[in-house]
C-alpha atoms as an extended CHARMM CRD file, in Angstrom:
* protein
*
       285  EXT
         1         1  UNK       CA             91.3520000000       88.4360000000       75.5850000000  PROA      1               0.0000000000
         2         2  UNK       CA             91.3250000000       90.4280000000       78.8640000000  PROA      2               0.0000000000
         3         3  UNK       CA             90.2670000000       94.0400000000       79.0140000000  PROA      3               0.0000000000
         4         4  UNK       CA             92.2400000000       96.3520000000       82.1520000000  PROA      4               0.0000000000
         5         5  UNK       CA             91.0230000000       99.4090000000       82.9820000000  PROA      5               0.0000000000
         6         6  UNK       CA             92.0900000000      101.6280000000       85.7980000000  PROA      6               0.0000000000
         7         7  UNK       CA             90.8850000000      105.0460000000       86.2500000000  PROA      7               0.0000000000
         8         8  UNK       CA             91.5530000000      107.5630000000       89.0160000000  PROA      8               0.0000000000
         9         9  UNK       CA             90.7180000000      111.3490000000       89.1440000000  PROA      9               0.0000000000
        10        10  UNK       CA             92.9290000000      112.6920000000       86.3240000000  PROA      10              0.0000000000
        11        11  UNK       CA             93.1880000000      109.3530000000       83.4000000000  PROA      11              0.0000000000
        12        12  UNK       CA             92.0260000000      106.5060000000       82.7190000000  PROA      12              0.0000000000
        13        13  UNK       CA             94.1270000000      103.9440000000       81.4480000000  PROA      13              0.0000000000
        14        14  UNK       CA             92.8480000000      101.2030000000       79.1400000000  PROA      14              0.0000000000
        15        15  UNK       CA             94.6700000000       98.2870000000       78.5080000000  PROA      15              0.0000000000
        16        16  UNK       CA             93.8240000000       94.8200000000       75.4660000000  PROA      16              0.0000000000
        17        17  UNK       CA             95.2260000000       91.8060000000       76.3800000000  PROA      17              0.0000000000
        18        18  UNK       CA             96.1030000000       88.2500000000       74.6370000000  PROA      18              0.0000000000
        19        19  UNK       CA             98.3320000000       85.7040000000       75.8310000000  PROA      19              0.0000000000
        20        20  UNK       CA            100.7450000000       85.7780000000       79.1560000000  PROA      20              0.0000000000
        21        21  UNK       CA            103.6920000000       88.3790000000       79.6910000000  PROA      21              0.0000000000
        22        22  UNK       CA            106.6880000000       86.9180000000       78.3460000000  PROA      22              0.0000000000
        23        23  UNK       CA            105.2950000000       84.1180000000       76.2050000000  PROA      23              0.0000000000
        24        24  UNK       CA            105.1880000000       84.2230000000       72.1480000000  PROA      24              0.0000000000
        25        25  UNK       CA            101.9320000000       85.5930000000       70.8470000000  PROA      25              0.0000000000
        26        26  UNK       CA            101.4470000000       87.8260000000       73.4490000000  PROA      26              0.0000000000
        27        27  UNK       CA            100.1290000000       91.5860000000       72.8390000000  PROA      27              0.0000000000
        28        28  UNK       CA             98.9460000000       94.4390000000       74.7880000000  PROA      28              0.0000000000
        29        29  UNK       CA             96.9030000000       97.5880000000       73.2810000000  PROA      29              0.0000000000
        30        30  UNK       CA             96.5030000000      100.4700000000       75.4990000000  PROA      30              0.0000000000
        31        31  UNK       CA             94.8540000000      104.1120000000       75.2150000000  PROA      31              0.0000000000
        32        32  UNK       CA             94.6470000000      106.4710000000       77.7660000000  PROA      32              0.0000000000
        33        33  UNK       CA             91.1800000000      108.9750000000       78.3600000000  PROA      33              0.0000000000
        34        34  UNK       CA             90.3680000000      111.5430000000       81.2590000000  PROA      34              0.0000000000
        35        35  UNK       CA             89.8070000000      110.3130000000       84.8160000000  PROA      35              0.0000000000
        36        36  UNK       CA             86.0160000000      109.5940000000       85.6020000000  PROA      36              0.0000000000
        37        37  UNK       CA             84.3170000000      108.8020000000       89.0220000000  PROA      37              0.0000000000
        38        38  UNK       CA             82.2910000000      105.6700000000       88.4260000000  PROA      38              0.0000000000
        39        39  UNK       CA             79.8690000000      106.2560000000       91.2190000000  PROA      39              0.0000000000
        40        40  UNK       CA             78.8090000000      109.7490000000       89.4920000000  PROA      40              0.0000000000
        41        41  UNK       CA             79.1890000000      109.0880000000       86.2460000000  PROA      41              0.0000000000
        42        42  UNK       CA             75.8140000000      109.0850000000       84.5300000000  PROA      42              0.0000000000
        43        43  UNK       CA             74.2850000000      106.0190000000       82.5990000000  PROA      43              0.0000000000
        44        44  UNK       CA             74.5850000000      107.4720000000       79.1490000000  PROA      44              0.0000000000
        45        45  UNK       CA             78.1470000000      108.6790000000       78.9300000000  PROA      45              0.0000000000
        46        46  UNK       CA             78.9720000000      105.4220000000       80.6170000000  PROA      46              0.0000000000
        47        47  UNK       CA             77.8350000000      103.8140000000       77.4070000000  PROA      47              0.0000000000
        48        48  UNK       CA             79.1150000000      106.2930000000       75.2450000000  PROA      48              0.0000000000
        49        49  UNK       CA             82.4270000000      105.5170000000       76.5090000000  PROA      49              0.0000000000
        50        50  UNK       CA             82.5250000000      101.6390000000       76.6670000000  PROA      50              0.0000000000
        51        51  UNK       CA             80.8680000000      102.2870000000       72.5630000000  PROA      51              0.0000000000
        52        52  UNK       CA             83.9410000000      103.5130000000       71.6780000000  PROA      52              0.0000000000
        53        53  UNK       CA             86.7670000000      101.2250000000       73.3020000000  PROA      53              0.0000000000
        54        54  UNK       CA             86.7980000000       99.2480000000       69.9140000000  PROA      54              0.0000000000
        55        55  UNK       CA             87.7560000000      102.6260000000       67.9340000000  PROA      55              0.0000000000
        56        56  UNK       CA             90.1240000000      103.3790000000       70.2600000000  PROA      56              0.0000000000
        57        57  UNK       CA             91.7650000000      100.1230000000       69.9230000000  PROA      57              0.0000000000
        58        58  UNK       CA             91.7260000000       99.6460000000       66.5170000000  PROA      58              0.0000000000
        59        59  UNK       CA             90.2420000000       96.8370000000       66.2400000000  PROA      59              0.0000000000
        60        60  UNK       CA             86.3100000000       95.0670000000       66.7730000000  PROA      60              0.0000000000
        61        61  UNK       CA             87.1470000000       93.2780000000       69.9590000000  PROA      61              0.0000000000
        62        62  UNK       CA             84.3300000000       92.9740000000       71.9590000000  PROA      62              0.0000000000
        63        63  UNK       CA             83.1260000000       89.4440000000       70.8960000000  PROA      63              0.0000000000
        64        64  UNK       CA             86.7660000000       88.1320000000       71.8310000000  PROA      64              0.0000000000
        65        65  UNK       CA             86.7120000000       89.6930000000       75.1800000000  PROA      65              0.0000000000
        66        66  UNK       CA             86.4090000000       86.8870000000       77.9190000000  PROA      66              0.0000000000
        67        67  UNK       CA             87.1260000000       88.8080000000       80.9910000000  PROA      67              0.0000000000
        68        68  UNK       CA             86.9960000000       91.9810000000       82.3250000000  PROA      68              0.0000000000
        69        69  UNK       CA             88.6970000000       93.9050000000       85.4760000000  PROA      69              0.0000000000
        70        70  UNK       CA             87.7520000000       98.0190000000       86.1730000000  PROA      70              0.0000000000
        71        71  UNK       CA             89.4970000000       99.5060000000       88.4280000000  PROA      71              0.0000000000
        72        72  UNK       CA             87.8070000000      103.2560000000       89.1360000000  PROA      72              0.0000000000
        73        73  UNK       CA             87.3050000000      105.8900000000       91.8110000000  PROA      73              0.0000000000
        74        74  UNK       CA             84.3080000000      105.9830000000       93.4640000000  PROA      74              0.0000000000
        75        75  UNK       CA             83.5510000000      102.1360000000       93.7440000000  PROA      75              0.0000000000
        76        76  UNK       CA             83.7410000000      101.7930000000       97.0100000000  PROA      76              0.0000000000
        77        77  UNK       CA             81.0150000000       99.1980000000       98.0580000000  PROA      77              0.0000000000
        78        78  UNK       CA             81.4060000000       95.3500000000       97.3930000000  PROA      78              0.0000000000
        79        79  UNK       CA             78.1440000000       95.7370000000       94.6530000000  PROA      79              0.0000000000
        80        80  UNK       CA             79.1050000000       97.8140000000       91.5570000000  PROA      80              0.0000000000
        81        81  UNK       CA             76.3680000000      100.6470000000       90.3780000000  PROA      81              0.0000000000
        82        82  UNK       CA             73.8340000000       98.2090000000       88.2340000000  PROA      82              0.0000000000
        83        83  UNK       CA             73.8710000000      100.4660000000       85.6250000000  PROA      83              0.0000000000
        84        84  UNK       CA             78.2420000000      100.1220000000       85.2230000000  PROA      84              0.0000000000
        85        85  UNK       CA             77.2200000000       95.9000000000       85.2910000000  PROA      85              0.0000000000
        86        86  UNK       CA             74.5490000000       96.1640000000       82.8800000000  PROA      86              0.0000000000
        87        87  UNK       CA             76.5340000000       98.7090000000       80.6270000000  PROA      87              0.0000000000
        88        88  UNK       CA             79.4880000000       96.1130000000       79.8520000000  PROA      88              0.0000000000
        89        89  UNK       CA             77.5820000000       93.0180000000       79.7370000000  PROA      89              0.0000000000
        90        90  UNK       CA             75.4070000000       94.3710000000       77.4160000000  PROA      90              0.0000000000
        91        91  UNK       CA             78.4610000000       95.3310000000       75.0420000000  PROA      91              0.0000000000
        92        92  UNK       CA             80.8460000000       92.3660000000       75.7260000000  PROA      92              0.0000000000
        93        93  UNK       CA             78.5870000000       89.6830000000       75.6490000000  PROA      93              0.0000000000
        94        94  UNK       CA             81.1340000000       86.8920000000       76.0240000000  PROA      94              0.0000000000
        95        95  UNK       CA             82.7410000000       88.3460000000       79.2710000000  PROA      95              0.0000000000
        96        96  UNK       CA             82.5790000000       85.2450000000       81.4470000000  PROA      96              0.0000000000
        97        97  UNK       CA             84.5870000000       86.9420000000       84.1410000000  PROA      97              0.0000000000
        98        98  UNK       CA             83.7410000000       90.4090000000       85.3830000000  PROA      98              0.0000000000
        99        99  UNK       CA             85.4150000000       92.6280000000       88.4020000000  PROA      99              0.0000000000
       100       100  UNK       CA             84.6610000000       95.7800000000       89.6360000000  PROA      100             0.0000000000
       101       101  UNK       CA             87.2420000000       97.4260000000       92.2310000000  PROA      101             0.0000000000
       102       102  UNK       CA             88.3190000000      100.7970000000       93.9040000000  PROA      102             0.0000000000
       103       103  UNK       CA             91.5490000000      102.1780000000       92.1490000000  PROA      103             0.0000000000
       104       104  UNK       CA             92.5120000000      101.7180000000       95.6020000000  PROA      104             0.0000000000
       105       105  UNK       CA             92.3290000000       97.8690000000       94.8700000000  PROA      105             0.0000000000
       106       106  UNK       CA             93.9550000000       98.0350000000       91.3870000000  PROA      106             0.0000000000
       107       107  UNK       CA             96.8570000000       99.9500000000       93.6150000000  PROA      107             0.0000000000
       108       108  UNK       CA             97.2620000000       97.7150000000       96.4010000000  PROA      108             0.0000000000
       109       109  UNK       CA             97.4080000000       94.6150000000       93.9670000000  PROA      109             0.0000000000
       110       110  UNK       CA            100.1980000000       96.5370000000       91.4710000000  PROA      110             0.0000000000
       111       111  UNK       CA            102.5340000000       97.3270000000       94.3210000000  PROA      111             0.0000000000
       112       112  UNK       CA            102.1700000000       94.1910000000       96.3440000000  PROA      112             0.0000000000
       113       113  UNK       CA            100.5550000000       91.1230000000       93.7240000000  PROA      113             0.0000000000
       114       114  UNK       CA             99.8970000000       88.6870000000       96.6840000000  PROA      114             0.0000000000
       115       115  UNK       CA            101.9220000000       90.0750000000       99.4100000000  PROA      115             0.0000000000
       116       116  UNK       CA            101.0150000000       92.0310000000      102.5390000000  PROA      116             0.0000000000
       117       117  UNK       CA            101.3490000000       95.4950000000      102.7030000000  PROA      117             0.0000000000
       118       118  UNK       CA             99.9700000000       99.3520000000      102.5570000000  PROA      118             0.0000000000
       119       119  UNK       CA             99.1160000000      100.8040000000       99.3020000000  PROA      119             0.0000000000
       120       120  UNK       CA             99.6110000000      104.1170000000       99.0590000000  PROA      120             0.0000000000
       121       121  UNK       CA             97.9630000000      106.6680000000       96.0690000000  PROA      121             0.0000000000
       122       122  UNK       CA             99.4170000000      109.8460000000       95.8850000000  PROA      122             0.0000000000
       123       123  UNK       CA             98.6220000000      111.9680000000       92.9770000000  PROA      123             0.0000000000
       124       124  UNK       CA             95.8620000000      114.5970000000       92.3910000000  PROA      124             0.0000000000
       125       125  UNK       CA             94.1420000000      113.1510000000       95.7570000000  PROA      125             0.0000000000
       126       126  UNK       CA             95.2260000000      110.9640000000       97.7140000000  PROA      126             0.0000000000
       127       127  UNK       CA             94.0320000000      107.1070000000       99.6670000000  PROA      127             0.0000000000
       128       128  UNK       CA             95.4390000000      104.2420000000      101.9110000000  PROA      128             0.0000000000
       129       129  UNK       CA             94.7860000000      100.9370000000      102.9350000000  PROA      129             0.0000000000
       130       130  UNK       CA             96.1840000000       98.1550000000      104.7540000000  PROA      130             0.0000000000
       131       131  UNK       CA             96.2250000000       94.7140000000      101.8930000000  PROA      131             0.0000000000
       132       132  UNK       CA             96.7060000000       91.2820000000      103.4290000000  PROA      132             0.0000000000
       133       133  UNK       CA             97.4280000000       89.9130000000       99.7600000000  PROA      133             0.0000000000
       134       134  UNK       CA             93.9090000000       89.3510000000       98.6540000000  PROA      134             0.0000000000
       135       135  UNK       CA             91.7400000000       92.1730000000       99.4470000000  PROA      135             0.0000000000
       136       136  UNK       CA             91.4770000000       95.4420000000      101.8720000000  PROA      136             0.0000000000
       137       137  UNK       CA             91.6760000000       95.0650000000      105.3660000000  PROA      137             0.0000000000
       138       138  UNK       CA             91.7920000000       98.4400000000      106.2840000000  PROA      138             0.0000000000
       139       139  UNK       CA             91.4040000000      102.1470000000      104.9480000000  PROA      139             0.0000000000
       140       140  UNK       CA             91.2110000000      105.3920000000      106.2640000000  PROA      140             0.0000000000
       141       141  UNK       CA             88.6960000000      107.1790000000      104.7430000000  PROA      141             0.0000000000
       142       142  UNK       CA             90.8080000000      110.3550000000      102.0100000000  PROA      142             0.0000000000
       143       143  UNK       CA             87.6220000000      112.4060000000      102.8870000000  PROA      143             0.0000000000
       144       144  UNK       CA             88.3330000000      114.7430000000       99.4700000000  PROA      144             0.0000000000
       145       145  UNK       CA             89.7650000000      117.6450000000       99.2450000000  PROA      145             0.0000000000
       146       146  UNK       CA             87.6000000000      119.2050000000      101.3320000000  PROA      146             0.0000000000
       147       147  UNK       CA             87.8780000000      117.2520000000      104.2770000000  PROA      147             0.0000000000
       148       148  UNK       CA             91.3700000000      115.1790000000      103.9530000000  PROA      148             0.0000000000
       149       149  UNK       CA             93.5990000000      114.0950000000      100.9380000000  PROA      149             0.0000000000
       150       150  UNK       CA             96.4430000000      114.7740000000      102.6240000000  PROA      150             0.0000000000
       151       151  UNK       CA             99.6270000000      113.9720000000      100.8800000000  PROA      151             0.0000000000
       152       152  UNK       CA             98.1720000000      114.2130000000       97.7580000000  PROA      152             0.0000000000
       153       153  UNK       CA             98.9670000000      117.4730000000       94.4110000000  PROA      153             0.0000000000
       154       154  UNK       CA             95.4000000000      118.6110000000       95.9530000000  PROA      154             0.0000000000
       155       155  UNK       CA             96.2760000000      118.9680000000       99.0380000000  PROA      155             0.0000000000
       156       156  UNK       CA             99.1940000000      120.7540000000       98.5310000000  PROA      156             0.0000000000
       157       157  UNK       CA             98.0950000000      123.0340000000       95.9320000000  PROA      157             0.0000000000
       158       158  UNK       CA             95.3390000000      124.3690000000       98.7640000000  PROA      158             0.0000000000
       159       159  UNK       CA             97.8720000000      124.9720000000      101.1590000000  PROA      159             0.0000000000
       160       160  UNK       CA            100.1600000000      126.9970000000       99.2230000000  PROA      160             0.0000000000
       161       161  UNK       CA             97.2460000000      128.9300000000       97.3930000000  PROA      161             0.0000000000
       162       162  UNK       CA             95.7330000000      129.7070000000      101.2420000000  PROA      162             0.0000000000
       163       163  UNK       CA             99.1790000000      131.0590000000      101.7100000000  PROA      163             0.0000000000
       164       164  UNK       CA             99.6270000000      132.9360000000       98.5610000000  PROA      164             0.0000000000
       165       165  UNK       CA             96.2110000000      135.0320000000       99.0800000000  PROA      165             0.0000000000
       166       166  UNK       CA             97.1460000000      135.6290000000      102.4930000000  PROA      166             0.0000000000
       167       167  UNK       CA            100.0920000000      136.6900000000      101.0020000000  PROA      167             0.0000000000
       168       168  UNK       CA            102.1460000000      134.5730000000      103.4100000000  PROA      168             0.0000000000
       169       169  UNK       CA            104.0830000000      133.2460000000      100.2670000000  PROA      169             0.0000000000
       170       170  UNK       CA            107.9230000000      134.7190000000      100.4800000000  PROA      170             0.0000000000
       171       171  UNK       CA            107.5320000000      137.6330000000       98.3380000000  PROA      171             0.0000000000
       172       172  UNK       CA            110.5370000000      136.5820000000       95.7830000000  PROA      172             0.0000000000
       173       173  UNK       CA            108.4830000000      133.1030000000       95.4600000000  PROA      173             0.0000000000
       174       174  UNK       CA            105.2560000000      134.7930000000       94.9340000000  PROA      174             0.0000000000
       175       175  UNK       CA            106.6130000000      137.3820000000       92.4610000000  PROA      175             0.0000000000
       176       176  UNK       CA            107.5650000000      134.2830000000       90.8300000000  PROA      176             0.0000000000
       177       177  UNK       CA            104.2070000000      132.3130000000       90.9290000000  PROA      177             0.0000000000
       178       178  UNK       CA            102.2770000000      135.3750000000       89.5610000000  PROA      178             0.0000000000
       179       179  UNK       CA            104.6800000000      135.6970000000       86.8510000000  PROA      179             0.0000000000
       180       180  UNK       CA            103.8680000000      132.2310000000       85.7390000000  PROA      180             0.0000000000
       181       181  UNK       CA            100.1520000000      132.0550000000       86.6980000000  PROA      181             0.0000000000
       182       182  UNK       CA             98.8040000000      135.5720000000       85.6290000000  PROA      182             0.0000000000
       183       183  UNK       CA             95.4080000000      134.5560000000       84.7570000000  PROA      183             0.0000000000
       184       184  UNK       CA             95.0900000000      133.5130000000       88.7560000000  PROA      184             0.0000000000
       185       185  UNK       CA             93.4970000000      135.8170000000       90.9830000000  PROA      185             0.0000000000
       186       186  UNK       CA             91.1910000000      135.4970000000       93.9660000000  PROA      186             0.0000000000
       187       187  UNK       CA             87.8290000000      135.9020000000       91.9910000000  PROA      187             0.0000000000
       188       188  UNK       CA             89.5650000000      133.2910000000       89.3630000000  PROA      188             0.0000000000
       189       189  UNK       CA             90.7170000000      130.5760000000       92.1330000000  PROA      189             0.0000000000
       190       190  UNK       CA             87.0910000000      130.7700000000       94.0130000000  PROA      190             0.0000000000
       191       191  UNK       CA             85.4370000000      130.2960000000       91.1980000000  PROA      191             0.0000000000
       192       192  UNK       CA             87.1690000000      127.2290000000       90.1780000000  PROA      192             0.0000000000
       193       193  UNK       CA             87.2960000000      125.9200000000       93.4810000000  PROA      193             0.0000000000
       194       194  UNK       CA             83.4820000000      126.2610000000       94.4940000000  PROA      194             0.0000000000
       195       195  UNK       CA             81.9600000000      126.1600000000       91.0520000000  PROA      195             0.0000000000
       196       196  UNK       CA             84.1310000000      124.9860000000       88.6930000000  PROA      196             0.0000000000
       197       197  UNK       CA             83.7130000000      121.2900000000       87.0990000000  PROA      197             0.0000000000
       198       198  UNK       CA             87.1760000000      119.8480000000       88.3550000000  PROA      198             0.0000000000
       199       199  UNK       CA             88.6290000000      121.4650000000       91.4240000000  PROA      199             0.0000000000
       200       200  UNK       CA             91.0210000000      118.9640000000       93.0090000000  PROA      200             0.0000000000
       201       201  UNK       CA             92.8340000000      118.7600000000       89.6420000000  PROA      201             0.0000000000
       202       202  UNK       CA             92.8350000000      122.6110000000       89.4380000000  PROA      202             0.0000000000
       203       203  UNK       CA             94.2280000000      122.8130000000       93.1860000000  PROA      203             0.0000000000
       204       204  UNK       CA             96.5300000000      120.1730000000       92.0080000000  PROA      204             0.0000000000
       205       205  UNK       CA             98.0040000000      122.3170000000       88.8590000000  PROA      205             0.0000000000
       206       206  UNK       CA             99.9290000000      124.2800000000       91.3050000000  PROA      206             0.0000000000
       207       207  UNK       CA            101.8110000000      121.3220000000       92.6030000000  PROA      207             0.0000000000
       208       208  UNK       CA            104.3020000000      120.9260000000       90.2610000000  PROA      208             0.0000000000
       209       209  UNK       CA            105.5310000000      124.8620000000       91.1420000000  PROA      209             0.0000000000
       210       210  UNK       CA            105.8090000000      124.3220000000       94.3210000000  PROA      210             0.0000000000
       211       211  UNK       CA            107.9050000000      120.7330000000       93.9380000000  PROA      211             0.0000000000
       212       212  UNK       CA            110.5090000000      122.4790000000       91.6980000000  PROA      212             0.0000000000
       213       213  UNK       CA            111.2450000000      124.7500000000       94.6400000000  PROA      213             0.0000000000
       214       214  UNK       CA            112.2060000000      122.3660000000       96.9500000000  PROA      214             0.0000000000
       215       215  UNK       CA            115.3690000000      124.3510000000       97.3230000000  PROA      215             0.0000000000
       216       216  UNK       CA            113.4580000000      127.1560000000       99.4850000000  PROA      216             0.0000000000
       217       217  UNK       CA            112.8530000000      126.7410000000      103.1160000000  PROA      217             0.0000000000
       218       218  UNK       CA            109.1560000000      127.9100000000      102.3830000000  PROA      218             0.0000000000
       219       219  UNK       CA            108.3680000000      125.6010000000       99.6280000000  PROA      219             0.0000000000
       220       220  UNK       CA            110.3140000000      122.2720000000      101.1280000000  PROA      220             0.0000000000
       221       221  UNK       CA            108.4660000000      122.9040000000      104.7750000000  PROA      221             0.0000000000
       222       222  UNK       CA            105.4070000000      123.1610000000      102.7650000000  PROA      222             0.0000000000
       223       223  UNK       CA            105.5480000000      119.8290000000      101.1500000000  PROA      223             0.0000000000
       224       224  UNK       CA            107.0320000000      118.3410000000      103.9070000000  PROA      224             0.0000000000
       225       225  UNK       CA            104.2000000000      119.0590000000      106.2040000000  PROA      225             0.0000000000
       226       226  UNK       CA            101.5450000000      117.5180000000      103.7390000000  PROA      226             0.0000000000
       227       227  UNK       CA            103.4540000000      114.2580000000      103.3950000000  PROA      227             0.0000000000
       228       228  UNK       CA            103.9610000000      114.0760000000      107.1510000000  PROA      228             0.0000000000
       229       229  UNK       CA             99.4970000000      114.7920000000      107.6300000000  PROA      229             0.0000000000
       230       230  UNK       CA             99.4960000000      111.9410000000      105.3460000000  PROA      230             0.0000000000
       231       231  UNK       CA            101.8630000000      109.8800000000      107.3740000000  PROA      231             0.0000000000
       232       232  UNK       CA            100.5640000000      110.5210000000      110.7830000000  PROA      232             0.0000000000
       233       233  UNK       CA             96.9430000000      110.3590000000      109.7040000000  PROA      233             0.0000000000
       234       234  UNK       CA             96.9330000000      107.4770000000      107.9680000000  PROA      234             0.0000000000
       235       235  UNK       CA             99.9110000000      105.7430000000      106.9000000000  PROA      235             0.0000000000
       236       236  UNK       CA            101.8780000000      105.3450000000      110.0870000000  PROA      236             0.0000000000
       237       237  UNK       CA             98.0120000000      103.6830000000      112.0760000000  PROA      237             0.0000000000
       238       238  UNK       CA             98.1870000000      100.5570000000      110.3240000000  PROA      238             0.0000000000
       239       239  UNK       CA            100.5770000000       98.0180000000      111.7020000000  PROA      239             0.0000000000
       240       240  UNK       CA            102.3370000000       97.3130000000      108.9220000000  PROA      240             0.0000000000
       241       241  UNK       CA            105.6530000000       98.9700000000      108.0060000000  PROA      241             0.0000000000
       242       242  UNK       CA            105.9540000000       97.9230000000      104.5130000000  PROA      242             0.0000000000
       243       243  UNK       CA            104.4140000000      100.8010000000      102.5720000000  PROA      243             0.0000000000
       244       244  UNK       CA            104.6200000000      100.7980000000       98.4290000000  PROA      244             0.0000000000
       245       245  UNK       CA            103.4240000000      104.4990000000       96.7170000000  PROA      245             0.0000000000
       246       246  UNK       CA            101.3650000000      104.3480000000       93.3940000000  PROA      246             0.0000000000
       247       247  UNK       CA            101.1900000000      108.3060000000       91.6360000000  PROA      247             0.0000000000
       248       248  UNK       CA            103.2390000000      110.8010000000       90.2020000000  PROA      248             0.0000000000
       249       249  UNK       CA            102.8040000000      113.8270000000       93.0950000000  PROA      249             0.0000000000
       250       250  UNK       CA            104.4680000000      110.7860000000       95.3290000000  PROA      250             0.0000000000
       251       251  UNK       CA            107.3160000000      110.0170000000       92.5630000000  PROA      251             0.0000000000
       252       252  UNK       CA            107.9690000000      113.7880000000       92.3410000000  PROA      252             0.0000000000
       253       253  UNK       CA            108.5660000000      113.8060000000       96.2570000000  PROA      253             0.0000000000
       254       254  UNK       CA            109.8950000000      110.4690000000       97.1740000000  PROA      254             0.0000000000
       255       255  UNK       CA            113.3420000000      111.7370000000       99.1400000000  PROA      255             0.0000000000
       256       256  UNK       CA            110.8330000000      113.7160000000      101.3450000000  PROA      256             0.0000000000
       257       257  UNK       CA            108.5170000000      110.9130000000      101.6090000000  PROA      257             0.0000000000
       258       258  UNK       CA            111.1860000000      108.1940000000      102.2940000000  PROA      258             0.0000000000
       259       259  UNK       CA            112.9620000000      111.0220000000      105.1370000000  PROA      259             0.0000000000
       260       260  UNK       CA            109.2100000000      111.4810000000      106.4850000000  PROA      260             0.0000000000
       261       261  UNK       CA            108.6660000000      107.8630000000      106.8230000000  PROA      261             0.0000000000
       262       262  UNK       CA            111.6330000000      106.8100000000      108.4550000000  PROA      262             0.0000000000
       263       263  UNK       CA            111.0800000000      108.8380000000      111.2480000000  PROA      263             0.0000000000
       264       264  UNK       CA            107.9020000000      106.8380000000      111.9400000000  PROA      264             0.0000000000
       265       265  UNK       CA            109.8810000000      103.6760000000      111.3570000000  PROA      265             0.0000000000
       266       266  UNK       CA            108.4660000000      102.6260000000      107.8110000000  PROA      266             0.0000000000
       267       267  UNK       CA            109.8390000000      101.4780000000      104.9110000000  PROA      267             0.0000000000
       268       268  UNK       CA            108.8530000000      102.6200000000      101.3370000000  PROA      268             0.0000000000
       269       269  UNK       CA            109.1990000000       99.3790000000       99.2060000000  PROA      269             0.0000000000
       270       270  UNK       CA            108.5090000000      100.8120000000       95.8720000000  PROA      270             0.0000000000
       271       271  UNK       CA            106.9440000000      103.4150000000       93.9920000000  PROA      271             0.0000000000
       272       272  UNK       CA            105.1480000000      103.3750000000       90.6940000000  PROA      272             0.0000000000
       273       273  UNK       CA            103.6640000000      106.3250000000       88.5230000000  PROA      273             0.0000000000
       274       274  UNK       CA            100.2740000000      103.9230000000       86.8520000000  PROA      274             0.0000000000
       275       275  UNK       CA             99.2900000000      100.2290000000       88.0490000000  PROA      275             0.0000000000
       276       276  UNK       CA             98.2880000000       99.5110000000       84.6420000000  PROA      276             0.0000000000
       277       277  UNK       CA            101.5840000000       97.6230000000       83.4250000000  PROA      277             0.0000000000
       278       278  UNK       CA            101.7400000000       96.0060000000       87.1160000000  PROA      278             0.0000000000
       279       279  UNK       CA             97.9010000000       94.9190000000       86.3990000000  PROA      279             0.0000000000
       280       280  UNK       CA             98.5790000000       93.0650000000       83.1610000000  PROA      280             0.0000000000
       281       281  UNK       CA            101.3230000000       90.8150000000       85.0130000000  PROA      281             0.0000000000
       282       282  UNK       CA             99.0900000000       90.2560000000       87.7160000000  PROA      282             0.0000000000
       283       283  UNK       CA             95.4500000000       89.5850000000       85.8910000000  PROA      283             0.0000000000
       284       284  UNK       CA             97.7650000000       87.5720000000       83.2130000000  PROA      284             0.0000000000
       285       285  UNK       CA             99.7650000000       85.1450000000       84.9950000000  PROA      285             0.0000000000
């Protein structure tokens, strides 16, 4: 049996495996927690969670598991945190394959299997690379949303929240946004910005308001400019015009993305929500 999982900021998708796509016999299991940075993520609730994959599958599995591939944020060196290594060896004992990758890897591989080309994530933050079929080539650092993400439901929810306190927000839209957001006020949005536990997903809440208002000038120049920071920054500097888009904040604004790109000559091959289903055909074939 092979055991998938893929995390990024928001979820974490988990995914049981027996047998090849398409051939009798074969069966998939999948549950889905909250996003987790494995580089942070302390030693103890690491175990916790890998303690309870066989509850959340249903079934005692961890003796049948022969190979394992985690896809997370925050692995960004070739040598996983020991403690992440030690954590599922101890628990699935007869693993006899292990991998430990970015959820910039797990992207790449989804949108392109063993083709060339430059994976995209665009969702609550955002990352590129450049994938010559087999591993990264290049990347462009995301920096966070403190010092990049561009492109990403982060990045936009900053810019339109810098705008709505400078109350540069057209006043019909902003009557609007405080009508649906009440609870938000300055004192509120600091707070969860410079103290609260999750602020890129909080900045990214606000996303979704501003992409259903694509109709005003205000709102469509808004996203519009984050794609094309995301483009120009990163995307367009590789080389390679093939470009495939893994996240839902990059579903939600794929005619602006596409009309972005082609003025910098690329060409957006495909877009996908989750690698996870991608990930099964590629770790199972």
């Amino acid at each position: 049996m092979i055991l998938i999982v893929e995390s990024g900021a928001t979820k974490t998708d988990w995914c049981l495996c027996a047998g090849r796509p398409g051939d009798d016999g074969h069966q998939c299991r999948k549950f889905r927690t909250d996003g987790f940075n494995a580089a942070t993520m302390d030693a103890g609730s690491l175990c916790r969670m890998i303690e309870e994959i066989p509850s959340n599958f249903g079934c005692s599995c961890a003796d049948r598991i022969s190979e394992i591939y985690f896809y997370a944020a925050g692995l960004v060196s070739e040598t996983p945190p020991p403690a992440l290594v030690s954590a599922f060896s101890g628990h699935f004992r007869n693993a006899s394959v292990m991998e430990f990758a970015s959820d910039l890897i797990a992207a790449a591989r989804a949108l392109f299997g063993d083709s060339e080309g430059v994976a995209a994530i665009m969702g609550t933050g955002s990352n590129s690379c450049l994938y010559d079929g087999s591993s990264v080539v290049k990347c462009y650092r995301p920096g966070g949303f403190v010092l990049g993400d561009e492109g990403s439901a982060a990045s936009l929810g900053r810019m339109f929240l810098a705008d709505y306190f400078k109350e540069l927000v057209p006043r019909s839209l902003a009557s609007e946004f405080s009508r649906a957001f009440p609870d938000v006020t300055y004192a509120s949005a600091v707070h969860n910005i410079y103290k609260g536990e999750k602020p890129s997903a909080y900045m990214a809440s606000f996303a979704p308001f501003v992409t259903m208002h694509l109709d005003e000038p205000y709102a469509a120049a808004l996203v519009e400019n984050n794609v094309r920071a995301f483009i120009e920054r990163s995307l367009s500097r590789y080389g390679c015009k093939r470009v495939g888009v893994c996240g839902s904040f990059g579903i939600a604004c794929r005619e602006v993305i596409e009309k972005a790109g082609a003025s910098f000559g690329l060409e957006f091959t495909d877009f996908i929500q989750a690698p996870i289903d991608r990930l099964v055909y590629y770790h199972s074939k």
